[in-house]
Each structure stands twice: as C-alpha cells, then as structure tokens.
OpenMM code with the backbone's topology and positions (N, CA, C; nanometers):
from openmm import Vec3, app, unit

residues = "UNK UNK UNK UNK UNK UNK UNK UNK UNK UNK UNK UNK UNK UNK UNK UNK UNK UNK UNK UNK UNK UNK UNK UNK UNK UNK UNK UNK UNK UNK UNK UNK UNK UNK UNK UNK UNK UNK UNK UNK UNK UNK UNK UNK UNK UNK UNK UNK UNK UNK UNK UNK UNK UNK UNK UNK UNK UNK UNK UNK UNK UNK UNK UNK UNK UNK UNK UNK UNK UNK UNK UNK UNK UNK UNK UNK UNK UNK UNK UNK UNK UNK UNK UNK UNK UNK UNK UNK UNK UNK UNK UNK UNK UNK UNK UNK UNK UNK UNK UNK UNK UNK UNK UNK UNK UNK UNK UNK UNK UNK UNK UNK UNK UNK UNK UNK UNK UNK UNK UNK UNK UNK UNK UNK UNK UNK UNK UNK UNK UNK UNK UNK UNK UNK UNK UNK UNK UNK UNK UNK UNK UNK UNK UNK UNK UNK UNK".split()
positions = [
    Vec3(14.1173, -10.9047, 12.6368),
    Vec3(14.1239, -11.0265, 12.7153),
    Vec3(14.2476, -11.0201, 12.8037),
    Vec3(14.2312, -11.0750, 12.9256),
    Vec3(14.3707, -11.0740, 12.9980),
    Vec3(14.3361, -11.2082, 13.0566),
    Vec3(14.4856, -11.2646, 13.1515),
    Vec3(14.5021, -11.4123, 13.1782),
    Vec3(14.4296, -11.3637, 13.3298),
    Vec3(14.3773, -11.4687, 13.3567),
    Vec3(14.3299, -11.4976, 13.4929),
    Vec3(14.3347, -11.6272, 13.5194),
    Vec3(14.4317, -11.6472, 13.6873),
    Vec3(14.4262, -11.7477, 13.7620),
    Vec3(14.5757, -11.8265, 13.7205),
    Vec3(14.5996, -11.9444, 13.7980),
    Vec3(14.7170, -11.9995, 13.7284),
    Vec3(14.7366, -12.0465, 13.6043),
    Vec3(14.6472, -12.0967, 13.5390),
    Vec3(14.6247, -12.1713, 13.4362),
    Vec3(14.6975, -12.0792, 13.3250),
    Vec3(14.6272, -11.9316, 13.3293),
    Vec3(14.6856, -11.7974, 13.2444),
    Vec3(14.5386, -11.8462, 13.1513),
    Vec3(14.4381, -11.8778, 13.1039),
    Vec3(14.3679, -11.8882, 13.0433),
    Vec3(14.3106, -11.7568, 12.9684),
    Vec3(14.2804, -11.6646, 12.8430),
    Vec3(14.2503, -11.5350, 12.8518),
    Vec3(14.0405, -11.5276, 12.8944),
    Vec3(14.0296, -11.4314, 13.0018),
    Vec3(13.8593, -11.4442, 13.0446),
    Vec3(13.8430, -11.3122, 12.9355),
    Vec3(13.7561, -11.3210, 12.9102),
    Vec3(13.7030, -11.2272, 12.7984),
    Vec3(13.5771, -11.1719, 12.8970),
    Vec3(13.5794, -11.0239, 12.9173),
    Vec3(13.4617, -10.9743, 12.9965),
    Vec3(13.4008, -10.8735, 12.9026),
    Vec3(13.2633, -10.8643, 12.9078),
    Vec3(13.1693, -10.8294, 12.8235),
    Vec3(13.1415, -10.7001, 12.8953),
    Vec3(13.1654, -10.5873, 12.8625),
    Vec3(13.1150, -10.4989, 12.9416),
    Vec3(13.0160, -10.3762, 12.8778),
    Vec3(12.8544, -10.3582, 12.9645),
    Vec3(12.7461, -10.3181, 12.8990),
    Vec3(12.7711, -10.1216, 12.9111),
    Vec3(12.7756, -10.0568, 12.7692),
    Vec3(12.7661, -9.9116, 12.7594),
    Vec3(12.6383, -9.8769, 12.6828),
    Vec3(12.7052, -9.7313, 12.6877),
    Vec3(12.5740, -9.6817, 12.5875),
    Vec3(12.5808, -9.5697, 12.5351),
    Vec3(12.5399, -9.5111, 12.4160),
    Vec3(12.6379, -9.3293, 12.3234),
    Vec3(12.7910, -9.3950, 12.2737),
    Vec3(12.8087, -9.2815, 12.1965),
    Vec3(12.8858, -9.3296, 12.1015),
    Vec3(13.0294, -9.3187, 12.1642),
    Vec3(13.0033, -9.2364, 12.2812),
    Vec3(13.1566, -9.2048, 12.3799),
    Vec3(13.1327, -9.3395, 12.4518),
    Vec3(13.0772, -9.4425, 12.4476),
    Vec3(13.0971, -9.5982, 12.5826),
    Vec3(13.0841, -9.5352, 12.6746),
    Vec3(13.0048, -9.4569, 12.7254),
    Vec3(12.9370, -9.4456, 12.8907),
    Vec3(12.9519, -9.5447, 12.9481),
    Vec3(12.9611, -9.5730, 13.1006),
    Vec3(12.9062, -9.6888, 13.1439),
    Vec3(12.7789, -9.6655, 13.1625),
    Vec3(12.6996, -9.7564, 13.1967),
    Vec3(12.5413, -9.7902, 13.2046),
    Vec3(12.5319, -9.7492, 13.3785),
    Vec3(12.4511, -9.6614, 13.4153),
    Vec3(12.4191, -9.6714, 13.5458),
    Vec3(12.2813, -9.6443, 13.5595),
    Vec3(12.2290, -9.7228, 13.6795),
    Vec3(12.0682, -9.7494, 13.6617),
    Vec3(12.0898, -9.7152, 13.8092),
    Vec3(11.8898, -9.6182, 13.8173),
    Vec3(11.9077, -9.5842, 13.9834),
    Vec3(11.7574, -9.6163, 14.0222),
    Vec3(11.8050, -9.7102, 14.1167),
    Vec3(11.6595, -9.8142, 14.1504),
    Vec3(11.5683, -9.7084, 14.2342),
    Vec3(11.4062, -9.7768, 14.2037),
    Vec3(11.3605, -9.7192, 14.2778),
    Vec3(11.3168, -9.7832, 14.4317),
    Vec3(11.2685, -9.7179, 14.5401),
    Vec3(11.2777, -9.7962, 14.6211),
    Vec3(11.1591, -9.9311, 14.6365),
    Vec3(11.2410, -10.0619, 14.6701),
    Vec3(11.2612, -10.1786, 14.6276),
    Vec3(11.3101, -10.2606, 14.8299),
    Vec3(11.2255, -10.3864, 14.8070),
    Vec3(11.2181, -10.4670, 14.8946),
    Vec3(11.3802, -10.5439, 14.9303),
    Vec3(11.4453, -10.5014, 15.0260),
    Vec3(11.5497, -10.5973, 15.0509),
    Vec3(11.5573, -10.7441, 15.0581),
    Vec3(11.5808, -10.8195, 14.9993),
    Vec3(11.6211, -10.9677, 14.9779),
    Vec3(11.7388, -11.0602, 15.0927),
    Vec3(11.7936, -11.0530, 15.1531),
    Vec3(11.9113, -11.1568, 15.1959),
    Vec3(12.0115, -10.9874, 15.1988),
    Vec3(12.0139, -10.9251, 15.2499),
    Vec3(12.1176, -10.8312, 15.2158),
    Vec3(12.2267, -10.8482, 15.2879),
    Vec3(12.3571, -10.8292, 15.2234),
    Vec3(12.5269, -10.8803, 15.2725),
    Vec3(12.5413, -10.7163, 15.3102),
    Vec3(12.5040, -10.6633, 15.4019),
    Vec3(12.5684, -10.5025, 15.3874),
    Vec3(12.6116, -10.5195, 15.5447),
    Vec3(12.7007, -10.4586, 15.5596),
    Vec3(12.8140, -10.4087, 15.7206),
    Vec3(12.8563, -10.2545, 15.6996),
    Vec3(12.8949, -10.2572, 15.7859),
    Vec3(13.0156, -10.1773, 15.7804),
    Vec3(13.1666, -10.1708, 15.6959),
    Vec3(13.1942, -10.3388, 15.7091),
    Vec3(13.2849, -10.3515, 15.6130),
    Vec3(13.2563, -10.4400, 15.4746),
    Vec3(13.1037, -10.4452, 15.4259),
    Vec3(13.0807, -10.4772, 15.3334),
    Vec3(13.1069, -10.6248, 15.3542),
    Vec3(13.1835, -10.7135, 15.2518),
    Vec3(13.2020, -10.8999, 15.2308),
    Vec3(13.3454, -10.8904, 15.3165),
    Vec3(13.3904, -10.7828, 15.3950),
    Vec3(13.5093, -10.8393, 15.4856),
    Vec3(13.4984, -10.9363, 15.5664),
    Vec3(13.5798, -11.0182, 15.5892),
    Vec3(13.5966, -11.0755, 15.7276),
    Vec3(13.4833, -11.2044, 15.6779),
    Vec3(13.4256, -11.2021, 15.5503),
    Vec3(13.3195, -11.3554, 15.5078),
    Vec3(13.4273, -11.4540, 15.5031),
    Vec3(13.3810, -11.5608, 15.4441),
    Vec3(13.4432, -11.7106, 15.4339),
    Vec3(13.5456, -11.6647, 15.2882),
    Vec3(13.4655, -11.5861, 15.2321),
    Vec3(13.5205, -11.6121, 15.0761),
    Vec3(13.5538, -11.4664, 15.0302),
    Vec3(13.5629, -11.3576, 15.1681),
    Vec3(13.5652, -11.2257, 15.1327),
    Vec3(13.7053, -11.1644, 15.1216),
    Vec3(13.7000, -11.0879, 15.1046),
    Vec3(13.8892, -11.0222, 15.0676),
    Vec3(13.9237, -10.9904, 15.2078),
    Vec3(14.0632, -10.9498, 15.2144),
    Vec3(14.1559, -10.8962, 15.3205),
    Vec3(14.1509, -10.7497, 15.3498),
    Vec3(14.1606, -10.6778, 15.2114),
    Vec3(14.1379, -10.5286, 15.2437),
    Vec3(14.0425, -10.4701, 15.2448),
    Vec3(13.9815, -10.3834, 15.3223),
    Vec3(13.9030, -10.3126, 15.2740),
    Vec3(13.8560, -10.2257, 15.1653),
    Vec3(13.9892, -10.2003, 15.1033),
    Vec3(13.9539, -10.1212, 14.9540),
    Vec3(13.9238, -10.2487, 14.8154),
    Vec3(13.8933, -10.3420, 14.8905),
    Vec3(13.8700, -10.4684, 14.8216),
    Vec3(13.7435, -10.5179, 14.8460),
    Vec3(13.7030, -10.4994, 14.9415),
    Vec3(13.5309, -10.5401, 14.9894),
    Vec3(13.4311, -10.4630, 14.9244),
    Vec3(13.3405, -10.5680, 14.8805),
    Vec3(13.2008, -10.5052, 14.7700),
    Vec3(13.0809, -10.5552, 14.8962),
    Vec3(13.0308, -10.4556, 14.9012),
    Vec3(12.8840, -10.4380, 14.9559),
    Vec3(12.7652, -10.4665, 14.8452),
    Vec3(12.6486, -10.5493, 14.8570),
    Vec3(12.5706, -10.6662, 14.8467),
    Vec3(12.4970, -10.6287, 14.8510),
    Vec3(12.3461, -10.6664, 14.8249),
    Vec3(12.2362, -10.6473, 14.8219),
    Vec3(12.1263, -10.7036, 14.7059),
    Vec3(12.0362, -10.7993, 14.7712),
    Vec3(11.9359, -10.8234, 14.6758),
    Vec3(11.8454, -10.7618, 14.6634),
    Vec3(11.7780, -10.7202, 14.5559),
    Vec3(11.6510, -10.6608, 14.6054),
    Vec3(11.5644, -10.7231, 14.4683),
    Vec3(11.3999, -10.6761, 14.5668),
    Vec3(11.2755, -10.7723, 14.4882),
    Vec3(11.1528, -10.7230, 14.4775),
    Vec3(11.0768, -10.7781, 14.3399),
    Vec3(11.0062, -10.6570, 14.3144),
    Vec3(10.8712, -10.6917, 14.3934),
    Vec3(10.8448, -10.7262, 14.5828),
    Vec3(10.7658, -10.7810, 14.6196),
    Vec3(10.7207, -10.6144, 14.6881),
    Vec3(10.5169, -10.6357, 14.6571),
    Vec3(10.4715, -10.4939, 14.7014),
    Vec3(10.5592, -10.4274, 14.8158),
    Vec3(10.6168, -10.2763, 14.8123),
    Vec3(10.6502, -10.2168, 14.9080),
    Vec3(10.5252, -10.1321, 14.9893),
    Vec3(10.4993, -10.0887, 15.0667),
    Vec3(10.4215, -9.9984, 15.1040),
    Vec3(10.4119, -9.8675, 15.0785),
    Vec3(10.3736, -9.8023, 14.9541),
    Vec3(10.3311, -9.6189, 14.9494),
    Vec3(10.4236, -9.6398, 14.7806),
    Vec3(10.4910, -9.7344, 14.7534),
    Vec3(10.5604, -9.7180, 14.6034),
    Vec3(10.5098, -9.7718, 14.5174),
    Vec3(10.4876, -9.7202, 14.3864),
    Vec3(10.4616, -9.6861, 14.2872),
    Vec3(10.5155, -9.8472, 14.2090),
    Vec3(10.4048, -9.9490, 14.2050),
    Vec3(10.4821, -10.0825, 14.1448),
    Vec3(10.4556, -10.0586, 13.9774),
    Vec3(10.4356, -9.9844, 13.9753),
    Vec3(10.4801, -9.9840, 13.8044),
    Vec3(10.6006, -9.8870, 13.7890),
    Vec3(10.6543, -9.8157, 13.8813),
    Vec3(10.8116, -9.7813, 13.8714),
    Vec3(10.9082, -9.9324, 13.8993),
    Vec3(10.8832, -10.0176, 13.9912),
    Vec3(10.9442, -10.1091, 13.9952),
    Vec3(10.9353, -10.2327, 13.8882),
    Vec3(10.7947, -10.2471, 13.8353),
    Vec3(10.8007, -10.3517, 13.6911),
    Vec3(10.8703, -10.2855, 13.5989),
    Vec3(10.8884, -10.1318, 13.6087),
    Vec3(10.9486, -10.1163, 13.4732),
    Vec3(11.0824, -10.1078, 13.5033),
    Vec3(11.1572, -10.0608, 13.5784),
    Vec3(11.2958, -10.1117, 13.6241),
    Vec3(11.2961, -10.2359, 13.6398),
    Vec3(11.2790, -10.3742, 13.6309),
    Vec3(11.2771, -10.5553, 13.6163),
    Vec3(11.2746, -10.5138, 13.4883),
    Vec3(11.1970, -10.4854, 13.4105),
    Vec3(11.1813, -10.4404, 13.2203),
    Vec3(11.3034, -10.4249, 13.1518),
    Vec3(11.3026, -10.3512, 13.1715),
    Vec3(11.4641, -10.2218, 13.1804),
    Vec3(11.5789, -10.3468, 13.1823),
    Vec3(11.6039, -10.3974, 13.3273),
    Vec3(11.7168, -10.4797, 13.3135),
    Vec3(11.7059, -10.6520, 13.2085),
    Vec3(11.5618, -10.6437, 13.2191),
    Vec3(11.5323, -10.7658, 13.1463),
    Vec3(11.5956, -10.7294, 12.9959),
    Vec3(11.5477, -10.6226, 12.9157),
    Vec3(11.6199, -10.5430, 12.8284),
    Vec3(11.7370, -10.5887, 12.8040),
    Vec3(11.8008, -10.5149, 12.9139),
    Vec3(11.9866, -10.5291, 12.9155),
    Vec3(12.0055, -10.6704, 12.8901),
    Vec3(11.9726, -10.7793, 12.9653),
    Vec3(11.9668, -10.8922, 12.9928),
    Vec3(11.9868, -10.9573, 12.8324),
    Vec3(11.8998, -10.9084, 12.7446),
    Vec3(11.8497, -10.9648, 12.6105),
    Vec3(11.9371, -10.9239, 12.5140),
    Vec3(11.9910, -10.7980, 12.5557),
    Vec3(12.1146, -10.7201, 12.4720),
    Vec3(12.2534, -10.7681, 12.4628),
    Vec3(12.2684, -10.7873, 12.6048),
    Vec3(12.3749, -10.8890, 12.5997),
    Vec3(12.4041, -11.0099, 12.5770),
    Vec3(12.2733, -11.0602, 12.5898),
    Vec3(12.2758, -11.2636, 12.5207),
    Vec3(12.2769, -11.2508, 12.4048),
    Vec3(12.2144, -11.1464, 12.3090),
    Vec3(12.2388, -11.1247, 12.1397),
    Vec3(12.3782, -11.0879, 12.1243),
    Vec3(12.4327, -11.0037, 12.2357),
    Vec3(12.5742, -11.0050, 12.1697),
    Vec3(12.6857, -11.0992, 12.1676),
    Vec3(12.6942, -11.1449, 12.2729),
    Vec3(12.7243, -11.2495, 12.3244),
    Vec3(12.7280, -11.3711, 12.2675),
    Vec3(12.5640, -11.4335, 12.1523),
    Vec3(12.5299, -11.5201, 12.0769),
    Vec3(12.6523, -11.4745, 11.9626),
    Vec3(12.6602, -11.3404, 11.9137),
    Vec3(12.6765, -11.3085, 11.8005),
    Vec3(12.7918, -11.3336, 11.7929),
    Vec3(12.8826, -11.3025, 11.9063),
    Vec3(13.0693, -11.3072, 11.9127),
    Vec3(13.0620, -11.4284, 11.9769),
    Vec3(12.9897, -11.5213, 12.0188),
    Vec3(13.0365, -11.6484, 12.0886),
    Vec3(13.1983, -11.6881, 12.0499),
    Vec3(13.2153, -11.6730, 11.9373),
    Vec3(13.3450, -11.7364, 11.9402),
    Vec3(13.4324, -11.6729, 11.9940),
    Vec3(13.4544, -11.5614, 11.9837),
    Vec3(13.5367, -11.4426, 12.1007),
    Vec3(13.5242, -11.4753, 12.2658),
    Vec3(13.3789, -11.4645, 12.2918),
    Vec3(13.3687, -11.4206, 12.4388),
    Vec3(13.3287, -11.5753, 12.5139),
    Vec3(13.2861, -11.6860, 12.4144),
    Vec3(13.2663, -11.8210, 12.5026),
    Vec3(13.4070, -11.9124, 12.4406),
    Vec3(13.4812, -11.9132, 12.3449),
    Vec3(13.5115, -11.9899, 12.2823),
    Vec3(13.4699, -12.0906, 12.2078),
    Vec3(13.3484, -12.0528, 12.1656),
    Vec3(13.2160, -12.1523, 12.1004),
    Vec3(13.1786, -12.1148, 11.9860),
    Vec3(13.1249, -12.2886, 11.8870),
    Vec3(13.0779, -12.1761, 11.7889),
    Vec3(12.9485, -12.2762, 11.7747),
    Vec3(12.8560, -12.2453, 11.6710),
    Vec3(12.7113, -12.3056, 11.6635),
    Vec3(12.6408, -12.3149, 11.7687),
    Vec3(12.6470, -12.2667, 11.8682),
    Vec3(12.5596, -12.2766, 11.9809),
    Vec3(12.3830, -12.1873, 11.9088),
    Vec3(12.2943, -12.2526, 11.9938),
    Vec3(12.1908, -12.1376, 11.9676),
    Vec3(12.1645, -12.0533, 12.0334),
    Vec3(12.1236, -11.9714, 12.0203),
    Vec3(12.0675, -11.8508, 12.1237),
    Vec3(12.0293, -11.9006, 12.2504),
    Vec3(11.9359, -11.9943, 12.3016),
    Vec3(11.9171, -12.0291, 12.3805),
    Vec3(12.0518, -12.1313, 12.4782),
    Vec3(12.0823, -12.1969, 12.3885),
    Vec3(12.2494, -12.2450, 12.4532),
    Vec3(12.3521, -12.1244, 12.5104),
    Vec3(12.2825, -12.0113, 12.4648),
    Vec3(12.4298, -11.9174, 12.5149),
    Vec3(12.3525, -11.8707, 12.6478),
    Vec3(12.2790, -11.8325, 12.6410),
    Vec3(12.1743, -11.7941, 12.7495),
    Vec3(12.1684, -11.8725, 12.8920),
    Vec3(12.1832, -11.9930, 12.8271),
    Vec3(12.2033, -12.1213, 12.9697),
    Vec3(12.3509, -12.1113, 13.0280),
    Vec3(12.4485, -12.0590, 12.9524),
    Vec3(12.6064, -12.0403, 12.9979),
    Vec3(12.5886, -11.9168, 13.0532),
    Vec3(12.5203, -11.8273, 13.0535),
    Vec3(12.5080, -11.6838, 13.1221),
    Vec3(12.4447, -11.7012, 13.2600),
    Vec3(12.4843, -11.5926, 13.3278),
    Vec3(12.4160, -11.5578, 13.4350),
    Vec3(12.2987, -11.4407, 13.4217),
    Vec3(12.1656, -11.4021, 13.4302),
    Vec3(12.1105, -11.2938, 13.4038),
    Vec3(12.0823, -11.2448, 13.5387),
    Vec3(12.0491, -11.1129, 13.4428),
    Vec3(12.0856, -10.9991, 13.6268),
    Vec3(11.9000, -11.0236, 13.7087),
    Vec3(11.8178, -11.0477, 13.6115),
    Vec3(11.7071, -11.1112, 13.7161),
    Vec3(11.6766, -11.2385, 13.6622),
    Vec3(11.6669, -11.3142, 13.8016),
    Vec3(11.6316, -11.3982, 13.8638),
    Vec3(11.4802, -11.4225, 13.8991),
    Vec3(11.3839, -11.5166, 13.8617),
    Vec3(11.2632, -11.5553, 13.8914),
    Vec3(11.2741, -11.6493, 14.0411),
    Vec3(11.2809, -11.5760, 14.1437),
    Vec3(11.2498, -11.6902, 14.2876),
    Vec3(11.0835, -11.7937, 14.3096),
    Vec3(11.1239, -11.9178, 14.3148),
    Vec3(11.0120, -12.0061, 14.2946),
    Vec3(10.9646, -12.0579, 14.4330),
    Vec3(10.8583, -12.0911, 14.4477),
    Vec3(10.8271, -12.1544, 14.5534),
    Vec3(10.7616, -12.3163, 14.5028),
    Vec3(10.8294, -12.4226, 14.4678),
    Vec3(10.8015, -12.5262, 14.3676),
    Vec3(10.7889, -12.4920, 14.2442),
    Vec3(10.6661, -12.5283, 14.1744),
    Vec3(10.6969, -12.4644, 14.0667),
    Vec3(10.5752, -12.3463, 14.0529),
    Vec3(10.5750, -12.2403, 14.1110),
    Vec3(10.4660, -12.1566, 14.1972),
    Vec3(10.5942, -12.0508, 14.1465),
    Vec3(10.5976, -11.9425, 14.0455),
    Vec3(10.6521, -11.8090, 14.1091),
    Vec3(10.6479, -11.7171, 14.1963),
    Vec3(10.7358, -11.6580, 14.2334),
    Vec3(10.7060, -11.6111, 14.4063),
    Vec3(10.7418, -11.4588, 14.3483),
    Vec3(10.8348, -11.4322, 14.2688),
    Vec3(10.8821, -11.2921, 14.2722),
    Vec3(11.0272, -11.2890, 14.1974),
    Vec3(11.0342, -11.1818, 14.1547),
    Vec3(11.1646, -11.1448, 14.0793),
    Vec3(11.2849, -11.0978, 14.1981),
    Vec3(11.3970, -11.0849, 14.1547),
    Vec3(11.4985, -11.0604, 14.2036),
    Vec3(11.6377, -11.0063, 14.1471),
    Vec3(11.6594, -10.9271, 14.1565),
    Vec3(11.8029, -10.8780, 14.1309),
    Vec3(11.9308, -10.8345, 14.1899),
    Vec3(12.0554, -10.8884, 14.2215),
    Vec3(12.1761, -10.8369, 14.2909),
    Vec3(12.2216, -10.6998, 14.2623),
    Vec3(12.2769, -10.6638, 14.3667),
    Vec3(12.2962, -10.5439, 14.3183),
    Vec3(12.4338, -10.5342, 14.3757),
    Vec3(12.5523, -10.4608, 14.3559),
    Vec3(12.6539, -10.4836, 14.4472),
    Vec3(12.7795, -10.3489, 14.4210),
    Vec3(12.8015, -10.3387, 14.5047),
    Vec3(12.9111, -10.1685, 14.5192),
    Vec3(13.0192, -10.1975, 14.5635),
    Vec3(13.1355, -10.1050, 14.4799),
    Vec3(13.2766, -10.1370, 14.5955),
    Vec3(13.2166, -10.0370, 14.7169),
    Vec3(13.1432, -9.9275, 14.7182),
    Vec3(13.1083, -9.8361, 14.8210),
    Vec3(12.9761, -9.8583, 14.8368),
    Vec3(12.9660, -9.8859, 14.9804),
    Vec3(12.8004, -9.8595, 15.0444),
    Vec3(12.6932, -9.6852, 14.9973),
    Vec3(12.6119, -9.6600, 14.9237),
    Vec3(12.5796, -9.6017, 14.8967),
    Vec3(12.3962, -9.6248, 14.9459),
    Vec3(12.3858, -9.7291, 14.9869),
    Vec3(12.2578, -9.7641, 15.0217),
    Vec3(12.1993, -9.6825, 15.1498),
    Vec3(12.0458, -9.6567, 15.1112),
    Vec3(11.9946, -9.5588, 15.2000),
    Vec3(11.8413, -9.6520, 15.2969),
    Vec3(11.8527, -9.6941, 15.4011),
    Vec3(11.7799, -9.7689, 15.4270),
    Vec3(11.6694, -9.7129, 15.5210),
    Vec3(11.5055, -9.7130, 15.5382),
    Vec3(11.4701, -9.6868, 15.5975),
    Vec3(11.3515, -9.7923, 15.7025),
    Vec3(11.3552, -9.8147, 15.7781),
    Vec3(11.2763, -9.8675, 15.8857),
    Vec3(11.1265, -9.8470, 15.9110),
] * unit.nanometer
topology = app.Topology()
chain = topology.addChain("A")
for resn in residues:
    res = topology.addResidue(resn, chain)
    for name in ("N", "CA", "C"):
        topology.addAtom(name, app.Element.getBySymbol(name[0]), res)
C-alpha cells in the first residue's frame, strides 16, 4: 500500500499475475471493432484532464465485440470470455481480502462487485443490449490500424 493524494490515505492496488514467478498477465486481442478511440500522436496529451509530459501520456482505445468483416467471431467471444474470467478472479479475491483492499468487512460478493470497475462493459441501447466493450490503454501506441 502506498499514500496517495493529500489526504496520505494508503490505496491498496490489486494487481492480476499468473505462474508461480507473478508474470504479469498480457492478453493479445484479436482484431476487434474500434469504439470512441483517444489515440494521437501524443496519446491523452494536451486533453482537459491529460498530463504535461509526454512520457506520462497513455494512449486509449475501446474496442467491441460488434461483427468485423473476414474475422473469426468466435476468436473475439472467446477473448470477452477470457477477460470475463479475469473479471471473476479478481472480484473473488478481492471479496476474500475485502478488508485489506476495500477497508470492508461483511460485504457480499455481489456488494464488492458493485464497488469494482470490470474490464467489460455491456453497452445498452434502453434496456435492449447492443454489444460488449472493453478499454484498452498503453503508455506506448502499439496499435495497428487498418482502413
């Protein structure tokens, strides 16, 4: 835990591995429908709420699992799967240490779940589902885009 902000409060960050060495987790999408995408040249520079430096700017991107043309949509349901997975791994852990990582205790599973953010998102059109969604975001542009 370390202090963040003035207050000094300690944020407890949960961070997802995997093997007995803590890998980090890296997942490599397949190609996938752009959403709202924040990408430049200088990534979130120069936004309302973006940093000053450039070795500070994270490059953005939503993407969604809406038909692409010529790809394989059961590579893309099963990557939504996959992170839905992760998603579930971490609200069990999360439930389990609540008192560590929320400062909470008796919550239910579903109470911890509502304090989380999950990495997909169901986009609605009323109450009509429209499509899944997931952020994706880099300190480096690595994105390969084609037209």
């Amino acid at each position: 835990m370390k202090p963040v902000g003035d207050n000094l409060k300690p944020k407890t960050t949960v961070r997802v591995t995997y093997g007995p060495t803590k890998r980090s987790l890296a997942l490599i999408t397949p190609p996938m429908v752009a959403d709202w995408p924040l990408l430049g040249p200088d990534g979130n520079m120069g936004s309302k709420f973006g940093p000053d430096s450039p070795d500070k700017a994270v490059f953005q991107i939503g993407l969604a699992d809406r038909a692409l043309e010529g790809v394989d949509q059961d590579r893309v349901a099963h990557f939504f799967r996959v992170l839905d997975l992760v998603d579930e791994r971490v609200s069990d852990f999360v439930y389990a240490h609540q008192k560590d990582v929320l400062g909470t205790r008796d919550l239910s599973l579903e109470a911890v779940r509502g304090k989380m953010s999950a990495a997909v998102k169901q986009r609605y059109d009323g109450d009509t589902p429209l499509y899944k969604r997931v952020n994706v975001s880099s300190a480096t542009s690595t994105t390969t885009a084609t037209a």
